[in-house]
N, C-alpha and C positions, 0 to 999 in steps of 0.2 A: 504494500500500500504506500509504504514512505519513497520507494522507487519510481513509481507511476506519476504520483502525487508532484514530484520535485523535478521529471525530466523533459517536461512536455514538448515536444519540438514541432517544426514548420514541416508542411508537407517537403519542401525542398533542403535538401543541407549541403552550402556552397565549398564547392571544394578549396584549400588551401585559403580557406576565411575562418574568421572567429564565429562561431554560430554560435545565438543564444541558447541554451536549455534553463529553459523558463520553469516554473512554478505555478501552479495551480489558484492561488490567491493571487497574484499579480496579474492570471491572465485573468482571471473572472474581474476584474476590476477595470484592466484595459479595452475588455471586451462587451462591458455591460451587462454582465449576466449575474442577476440575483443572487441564482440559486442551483446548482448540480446535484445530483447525487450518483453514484455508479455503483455498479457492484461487478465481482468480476467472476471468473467460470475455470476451475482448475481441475483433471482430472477428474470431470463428472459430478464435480460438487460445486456448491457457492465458495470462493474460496473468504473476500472480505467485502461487505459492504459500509459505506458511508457517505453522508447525506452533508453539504456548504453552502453557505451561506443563508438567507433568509428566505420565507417563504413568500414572501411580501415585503415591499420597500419600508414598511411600517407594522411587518408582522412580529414574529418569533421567529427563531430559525428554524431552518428545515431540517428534516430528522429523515429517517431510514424510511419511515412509513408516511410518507407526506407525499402527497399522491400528483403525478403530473399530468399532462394528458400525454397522450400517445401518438398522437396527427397518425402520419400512411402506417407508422409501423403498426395500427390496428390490422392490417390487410394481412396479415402473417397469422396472426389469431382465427381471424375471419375466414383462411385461407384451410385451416385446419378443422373447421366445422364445417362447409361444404365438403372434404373431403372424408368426414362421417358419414355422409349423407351416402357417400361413394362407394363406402366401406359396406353401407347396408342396403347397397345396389338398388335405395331410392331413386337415384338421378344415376347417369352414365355421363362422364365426360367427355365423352367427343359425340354425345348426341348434341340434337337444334335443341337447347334450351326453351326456346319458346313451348313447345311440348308439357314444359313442366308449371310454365307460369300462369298464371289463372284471373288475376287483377288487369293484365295489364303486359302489351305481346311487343316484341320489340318490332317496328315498322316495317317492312319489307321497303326497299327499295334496290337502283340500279348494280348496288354492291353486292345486296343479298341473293341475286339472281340466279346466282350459279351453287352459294356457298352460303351455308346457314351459320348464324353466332353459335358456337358451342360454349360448356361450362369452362374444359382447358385455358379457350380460348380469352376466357372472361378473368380467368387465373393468371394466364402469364401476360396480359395486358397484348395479346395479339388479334381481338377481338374484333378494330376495326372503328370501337365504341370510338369517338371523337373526345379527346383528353379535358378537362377544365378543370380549375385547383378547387379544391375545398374552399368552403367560403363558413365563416365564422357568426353565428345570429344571439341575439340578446336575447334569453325567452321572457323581459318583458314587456316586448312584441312578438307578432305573430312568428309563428316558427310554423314553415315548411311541411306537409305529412309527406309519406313516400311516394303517391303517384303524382304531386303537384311536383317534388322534384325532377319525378323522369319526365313529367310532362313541359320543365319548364315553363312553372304555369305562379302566377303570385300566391302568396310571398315568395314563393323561391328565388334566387337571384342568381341560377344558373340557368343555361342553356336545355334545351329537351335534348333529351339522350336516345343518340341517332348513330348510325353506322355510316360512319364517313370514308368508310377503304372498306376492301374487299376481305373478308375475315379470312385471317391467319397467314396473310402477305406480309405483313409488316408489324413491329412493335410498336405503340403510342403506348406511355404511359396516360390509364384512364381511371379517374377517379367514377367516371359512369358506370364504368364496368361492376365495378366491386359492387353500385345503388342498383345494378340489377340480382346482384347474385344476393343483397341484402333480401331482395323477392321471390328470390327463390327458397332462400332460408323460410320465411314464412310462409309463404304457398304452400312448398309441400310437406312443414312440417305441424303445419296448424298453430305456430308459437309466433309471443312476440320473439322477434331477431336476442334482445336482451335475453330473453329467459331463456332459448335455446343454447345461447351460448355459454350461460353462466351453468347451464346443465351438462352441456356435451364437454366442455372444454374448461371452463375455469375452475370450478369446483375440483372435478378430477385431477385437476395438477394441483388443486390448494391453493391456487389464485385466491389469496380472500382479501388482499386490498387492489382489488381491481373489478371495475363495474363500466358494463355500455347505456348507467342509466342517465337518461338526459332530458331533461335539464337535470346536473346531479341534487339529490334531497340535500338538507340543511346538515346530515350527519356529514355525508360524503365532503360536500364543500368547505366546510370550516376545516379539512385534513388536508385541502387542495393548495396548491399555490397559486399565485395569480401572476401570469404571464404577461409580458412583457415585450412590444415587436423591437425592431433597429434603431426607432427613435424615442423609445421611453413609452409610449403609450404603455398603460394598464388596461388589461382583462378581470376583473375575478374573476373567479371559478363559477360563481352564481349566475356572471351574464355569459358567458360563454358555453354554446349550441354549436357542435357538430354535428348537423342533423340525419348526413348522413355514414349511420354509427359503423357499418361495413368498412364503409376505407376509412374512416377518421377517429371513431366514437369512443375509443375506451380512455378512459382515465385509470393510471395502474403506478407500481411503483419498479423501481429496477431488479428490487428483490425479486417479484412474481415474475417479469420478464425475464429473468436467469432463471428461474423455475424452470420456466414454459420453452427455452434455451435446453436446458437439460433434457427436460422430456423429447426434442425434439430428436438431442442426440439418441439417448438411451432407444427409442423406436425405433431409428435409423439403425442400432445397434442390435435391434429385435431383443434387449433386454426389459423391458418395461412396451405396456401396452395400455396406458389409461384414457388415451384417445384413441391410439390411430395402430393397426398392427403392422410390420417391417414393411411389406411387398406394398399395402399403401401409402403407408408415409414414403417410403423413399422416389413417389413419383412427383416430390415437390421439387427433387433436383433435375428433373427432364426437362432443361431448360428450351422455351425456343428460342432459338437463335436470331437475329439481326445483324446478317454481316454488315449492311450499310453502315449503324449505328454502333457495330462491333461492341454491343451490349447482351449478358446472359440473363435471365431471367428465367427462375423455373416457377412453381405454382404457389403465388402469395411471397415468396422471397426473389431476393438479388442472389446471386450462385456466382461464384467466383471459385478461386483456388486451384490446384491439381487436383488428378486425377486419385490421386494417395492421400490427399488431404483438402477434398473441398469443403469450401464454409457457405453459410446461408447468413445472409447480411437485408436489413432493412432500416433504411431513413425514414424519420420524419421532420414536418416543418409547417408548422400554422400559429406565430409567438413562439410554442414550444418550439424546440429543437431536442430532435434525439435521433441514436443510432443503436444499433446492438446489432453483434455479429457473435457465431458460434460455428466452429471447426465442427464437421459431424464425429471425428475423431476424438474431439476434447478441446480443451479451453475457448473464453469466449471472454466477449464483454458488453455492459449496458453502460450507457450514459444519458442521461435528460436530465434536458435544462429548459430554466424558464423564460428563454428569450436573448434579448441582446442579440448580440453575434455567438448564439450558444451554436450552431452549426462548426462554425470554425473551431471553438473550444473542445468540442467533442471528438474533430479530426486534430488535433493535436493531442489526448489523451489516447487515445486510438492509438496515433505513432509511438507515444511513450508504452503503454503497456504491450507494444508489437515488441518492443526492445526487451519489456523485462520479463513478458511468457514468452518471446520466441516466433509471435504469430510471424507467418514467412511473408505475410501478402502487405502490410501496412506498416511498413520500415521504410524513415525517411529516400526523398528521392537524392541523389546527390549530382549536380549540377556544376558547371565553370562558367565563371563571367567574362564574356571578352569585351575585348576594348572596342569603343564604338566613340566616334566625336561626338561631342556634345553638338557641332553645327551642324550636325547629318538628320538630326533628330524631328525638327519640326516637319519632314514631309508625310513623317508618320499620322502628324495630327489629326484628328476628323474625328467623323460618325461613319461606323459600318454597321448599319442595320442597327441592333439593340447595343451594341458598343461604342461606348465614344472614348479615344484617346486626345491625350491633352498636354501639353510639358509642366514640368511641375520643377525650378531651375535646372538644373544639369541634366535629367532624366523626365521618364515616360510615367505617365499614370494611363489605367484605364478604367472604367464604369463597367462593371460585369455583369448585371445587366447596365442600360442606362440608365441612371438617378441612383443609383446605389455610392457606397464610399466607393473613393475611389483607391484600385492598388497599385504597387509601385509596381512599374514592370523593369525586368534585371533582363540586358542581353544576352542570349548565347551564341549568338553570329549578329551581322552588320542587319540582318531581317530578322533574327526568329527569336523572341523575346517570352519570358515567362514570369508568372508569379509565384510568391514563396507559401502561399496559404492554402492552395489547392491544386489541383492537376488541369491547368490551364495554361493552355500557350498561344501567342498571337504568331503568323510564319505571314507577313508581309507579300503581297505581291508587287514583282517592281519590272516595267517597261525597260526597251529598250534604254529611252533617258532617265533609266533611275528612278522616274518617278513613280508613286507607291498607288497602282489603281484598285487594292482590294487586300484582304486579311483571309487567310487559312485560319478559323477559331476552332481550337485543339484540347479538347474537354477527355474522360474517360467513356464519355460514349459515343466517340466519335471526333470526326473530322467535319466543320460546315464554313461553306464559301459565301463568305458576308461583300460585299461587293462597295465600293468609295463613295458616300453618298457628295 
């Protein structure tokens, strides 16, 4: 714990430079973020958890059992109760879903023509469903039921959930996806989404500070934290509505998510079975592919790792920020946080306990800066699409998206420049004269050609 805690490093670590290895209270401080808590996953157990700073800018501090929300990483949870359903050959996953729905059928149209949405499909996000983020509601106003949100219909303040590609051509991440399989859960199992899930799935692993009840009651909430976005705004826990609970809903603590981390392993292990038995659990790592996007995704998780040693990983982010990843071989980790730049903070704790369990896939990157003139610098300047670069004296900054902080960008050639905080790189395009007509934007999932506006 005192290891993790004290070494936290930058996604990138410069070669033949001083790099900092920062500290856990200084970054949460530089970073804006209330409140973390982690716990961490060794040889099949929990190995320590513990819970920093406050729960609230004006609360008590946060303790072990002090509850955050979850944003997407509910899609992991959620992801393992539909595949109960699978287990008791309710539903079939590479059947037409529609088949099973009974409120409310997903639209036919030109995409569906040939090829129908399946469950799979709705799991690894290759569905075709048209993507849009979670979106946050006060319950006290009206809050959203479930077919006004598929229908896009008021209050909702998302789009109708439509099939915009041809299913299973391509990856979108879709928060749609998961608000149809939230109708499936209840369709076919006659239950509210909550209660099925605190039946098939939370109880059984012992999840017992964690609930998809929403709005949370006065118990849950006074144990919650109140989150916090980039620029300080406040959430409590009381106005904050995920409404829809499939990909976003649960409020939990890191403890129960290394629980739920465990079990996942131990099933994959075929040692324990209080969800799911081996031959089905293990069909959450059959990832579909997206070479475009050179992105894995298997069902409800991110899949990453070797072949000897793959892990199932999931982010979230709506104020919270969190992440938790688990080797199906062993060790693992949770982190959530309440806001701020808690994304970034939880990808530098990530690197430090990559260093002190060993994990092989989240060890810093290490990098060389080359010399570049300062006069060379300004052709870079502009807007590419949602990026805008800018000089900031002797060097480069960029907006990642645009209106976000901006980061410093570090040379690696006379064109191809990166940042220190996550696995992002700009690769400049440059004409005959030098000059710069478009950006290579160089993310982990993927290569996209943003063009000189």
């Amino acid at each position: 714990m005192e290891a993790v805690q004290t070494h936290l490093s930058r996604y990138v670590k410069l070669t033949n430079a001083s790099n900092d290895e920062m500290n856990l209270a200084s970054q949460m401080t530089a970073l804006h973020v209330p409140a973390v808590s982690i716990a961490t996953i060794r040889n099949g157990r929990i190995d320590w958890t513990r819970a920093y700073g406050v729960s609230s800018l004006d609360g008590p501090p946060a303790s072990t059992k002090t509850l955050f929300g979850a944003a997407s990483i509910s899609k992991s949870i959620t992801a393992l109760g539909v595949l109960k359903l699978v287990e008791q050959r309710k539903i079939d996953l590479d059947a037409d879903v529609n088949q099973y729905l009974k409120r409310w059928k997903i639209p036919d149209n030109q995409f569906t023509a040939t090829r129908k949405v399946t469950v799979r499909e709705l799991l690894n996000h290759t569905s075709g469903i048209g993507t849009h983020n979670g979106v946050i509601y006060d319950p006290s106003s009206s809050l959203p039921n479930l077919l006004e949100m598929l229908n896009g219909e008021k209050p909702a303040r998302t789009a109708p959930v439509r099939v915009e590609a041809i299913p299973g051509t391509k990856f979108a991440y879709a928060n749609g996806g998961y608000l149809i399989l939230y109708l499936l859960i209840e369709d076919v199992t006659g239950e509210s989404f909550g209660q099925y899930m605190k039946r098939t799935v939370l109880q059984p692993i012992g999840m017992n500070d964690s609930t998809f009840d929403a709005p949370l009651t006065s118990q849950w909430a006074k144990r919650a934290a109140t989150s916090y976005n980039g620029k300080g705004k406040a959430v409590p826990p009381e106005q904050f509505v995920e409404p829809n609970l499939a990909a976003g809903g649960l409020w939990t603590t890191p403890t129960d998510l290394a629980k739920f981390l465990i079990e996942v392993q131990k099933e994959y292990a075929g040692t324990s079975h209080k969800v799911l038995h081996q031959p089905t659990l293990r069909t959450i790592v059959m990832a579909g592919r997206d070479q475009a996007k050179a992105r894995s995704w298997g069902l409800g998780f991110e899949v990453g790792g070797s072949a000897d040693n793959p892990y199932v990983r999931h982010q979230g982010s709506a104020y919270f920020q969190d992440d938790m990843l688990a080797y199906l071989r062993g060790g693992g980790i949770v982190v959530m946080t309440s806001g701020g730049d808690g994304g970034t903070l939880a990808e530098q704790i990530f690197r430090s306990a990559a260093t002190v369990y060993g994990f092989p896939d989240f060890k810093p990157v290490e990098r060389t800066i080359a010399t570049v003139q300062p006069s060379s610098l300004s052709r870079f300047v502009g807007a590419y699409a949602y990026i805008k670069v800018a000089l900031d004296g002797n060097g480069l900054t960029a907006e990642i998206p645009n209106g976000s902080t901006p980061a410093r960008l570090y040379p690696e050639s006379q064109t191809h420049f990166f940042v220190l905080d996550a696995p992002q790189e700009l690769d400049f395009d440059v004409d005959a004269e030098q000059n710069v007509t478009g950006v290579e934007f160089i993310t982990s999932i993927g290569r996209h050609s943003l063009k000189k506006e």
